[in-house]
C-alpha positions as CSV (number, residue, x, y, z in Angstrom):
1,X,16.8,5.0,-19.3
2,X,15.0,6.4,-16.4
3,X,12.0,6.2,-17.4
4,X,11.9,2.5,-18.5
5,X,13.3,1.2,-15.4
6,X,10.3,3.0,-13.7
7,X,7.8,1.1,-16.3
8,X,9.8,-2.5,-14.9
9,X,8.8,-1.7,-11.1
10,X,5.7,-1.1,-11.5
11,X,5.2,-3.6,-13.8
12,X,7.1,-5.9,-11.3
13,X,4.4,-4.6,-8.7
14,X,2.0,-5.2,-10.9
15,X,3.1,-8.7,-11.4
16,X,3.2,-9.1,-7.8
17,X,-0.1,-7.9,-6.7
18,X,-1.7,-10.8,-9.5
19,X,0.4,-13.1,-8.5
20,X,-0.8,-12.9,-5.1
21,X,-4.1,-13.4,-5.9
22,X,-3.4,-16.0,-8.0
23,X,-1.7,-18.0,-5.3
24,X,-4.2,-16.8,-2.8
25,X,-6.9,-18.2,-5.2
26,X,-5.1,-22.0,-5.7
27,X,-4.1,-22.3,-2.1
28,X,-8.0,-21.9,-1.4
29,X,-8.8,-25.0,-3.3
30,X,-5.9,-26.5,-1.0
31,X,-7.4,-25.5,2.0
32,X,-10.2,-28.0,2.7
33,X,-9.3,-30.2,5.6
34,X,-9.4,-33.1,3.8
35,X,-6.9,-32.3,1.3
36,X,-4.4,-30.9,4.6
37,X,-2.0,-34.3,4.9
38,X,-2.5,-34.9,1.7
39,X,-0.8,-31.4,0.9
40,X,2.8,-32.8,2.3
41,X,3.0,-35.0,-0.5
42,X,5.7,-34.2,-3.6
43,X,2.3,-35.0,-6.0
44,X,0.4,-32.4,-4.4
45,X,2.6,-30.3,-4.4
46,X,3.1,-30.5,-8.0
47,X,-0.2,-30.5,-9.1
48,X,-0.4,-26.9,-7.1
49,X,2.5,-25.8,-8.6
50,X,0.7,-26.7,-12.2
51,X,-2.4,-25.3,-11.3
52,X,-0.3,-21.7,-10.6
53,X,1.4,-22.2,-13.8
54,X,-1.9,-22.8,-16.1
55,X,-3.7,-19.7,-13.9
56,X,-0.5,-17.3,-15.1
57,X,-1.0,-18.6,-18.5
58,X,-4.3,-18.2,-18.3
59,X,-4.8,-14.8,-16.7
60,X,-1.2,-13.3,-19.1
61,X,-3.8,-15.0,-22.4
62,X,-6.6,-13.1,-21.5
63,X,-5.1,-9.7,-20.4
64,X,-3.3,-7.7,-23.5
65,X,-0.9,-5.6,-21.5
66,X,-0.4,-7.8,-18.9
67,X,2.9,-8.1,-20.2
68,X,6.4,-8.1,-18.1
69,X,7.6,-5.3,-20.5
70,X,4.6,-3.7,-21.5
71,X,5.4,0.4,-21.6
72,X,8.9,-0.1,-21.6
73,X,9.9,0.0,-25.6
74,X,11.8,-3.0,-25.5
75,X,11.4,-4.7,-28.4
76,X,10.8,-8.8,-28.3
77,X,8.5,-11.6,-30.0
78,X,5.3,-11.6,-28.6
79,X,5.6,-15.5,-28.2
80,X,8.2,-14.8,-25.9
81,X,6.9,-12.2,-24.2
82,X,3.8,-14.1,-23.3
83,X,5.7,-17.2,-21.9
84,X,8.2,-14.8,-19.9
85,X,5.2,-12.7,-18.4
86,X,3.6,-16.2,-17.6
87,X,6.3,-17.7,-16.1
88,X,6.7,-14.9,-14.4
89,X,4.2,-14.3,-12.6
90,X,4.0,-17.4,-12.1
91,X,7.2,-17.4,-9.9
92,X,6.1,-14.1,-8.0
93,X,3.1,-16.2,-6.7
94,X,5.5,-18.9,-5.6
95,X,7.5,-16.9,-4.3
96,X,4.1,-15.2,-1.9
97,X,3.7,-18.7,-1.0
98,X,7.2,-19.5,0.2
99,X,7.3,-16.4,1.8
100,X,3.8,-16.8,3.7
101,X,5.3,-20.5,4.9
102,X,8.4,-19.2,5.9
103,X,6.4,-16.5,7.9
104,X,3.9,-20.0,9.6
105,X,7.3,-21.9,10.3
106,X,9.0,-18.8,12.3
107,X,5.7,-18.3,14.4
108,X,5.5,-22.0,15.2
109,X,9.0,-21.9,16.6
């Protein structure tokens, strides 16, 4: 049991690491002045939040063992797998972005 909890951290750090980049990559895109006020927007918002979704998809598609379980022995469809490991990285890169903001708003104050 060990040894497949193990495989799920690093997997998890793994995940993180990507998903860091990934967001790091969007929010560049969202970076231009111009686009700035336009960023508080619900729209905007979205259409980030899609553009992180479809880069996880697109980065779990291309990568083989970029899988949440890879290594682990845990059997499950590989349809499944692939929109888990998406969606999950997907949420780790959120998750950098929320945490970054939450880090801006504290040193504003």
């Amino acid at each position: 049991m060990q040894p497949i909890i193990s495989q799920l951290w690093d997997n998890l750090m793994l995940f993180l690491v990507i998903g860091v980049f990934i967001e790091l990559a969007v929010s560049a895109i969202f970076s231009i002045k111009i686009l700035e006020n336009l960023l508080n927007t619900t729209l905007l918002r979205s259409v980030k939040n899609a553009l992180v979704l479809l880069a996880a998809f697109g980065v779990c598609a291309k990568v083989d063992y970029l899988r949440f379980l890879y290594g682990t022995k845990l059997a499950m469809p590989e349809a499944i797998h692939y929109v888990l490991s998406s969606l999950i990285l997907a949420r780790l890169a959120n998750l950098f972005h929320d945490f970054v903001k939450y880090i801006k708003s504290r040193s504003m104050a």
